[in-house]
Phi, psi and omega in degrees: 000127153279134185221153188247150186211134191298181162321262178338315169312283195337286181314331214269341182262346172252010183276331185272348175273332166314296200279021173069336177336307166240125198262339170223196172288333206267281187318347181286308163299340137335291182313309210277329145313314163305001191255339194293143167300136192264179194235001192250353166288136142263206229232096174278122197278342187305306222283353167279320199254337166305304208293330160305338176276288210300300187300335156312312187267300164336311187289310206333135165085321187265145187234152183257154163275070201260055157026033159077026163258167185263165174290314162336261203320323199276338175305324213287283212305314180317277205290002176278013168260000000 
């Protein structure tokens, strides 16, 4: 495969092998295929609601402690900072 590449691509792919970021051209395209959205993920309702439990037993139990302030108030006390 030929792949043509601007001016700029260029530069922007050997600026990134400079800063270390990538050790060649192959791992830059590599990186840059694995960024891609893929198109057969969908939107998983199992794997959302495990993460809705897990974020739900994590909270269990934490509480704010707002000293007998109002939410107001405690925002009113933020924006003077």
């Amino acid at each position: 495969m030929t792949i043509t590449l601007t001016p700029n691509q260029e530069r922007a792919i050997h600026d990134a092998i400079r800063a270390g970021v990538v050790r060649s051209v192959a791992e830059f395209i590599d990186t840059a295929i694995e960024a891609l959205p893929r198109r057969d993920a969908g939107f998983d309702v199992e794997e959302a609601r495990l993460a809705g439990a897990r974020i739900r037993e994590l909270r269990r139990g934490v509480r704010l402690d707002r000293g007998g302030l109002s939410i107001r108030a405690l925002a009113h006390i933020g924006h003077k900072y």
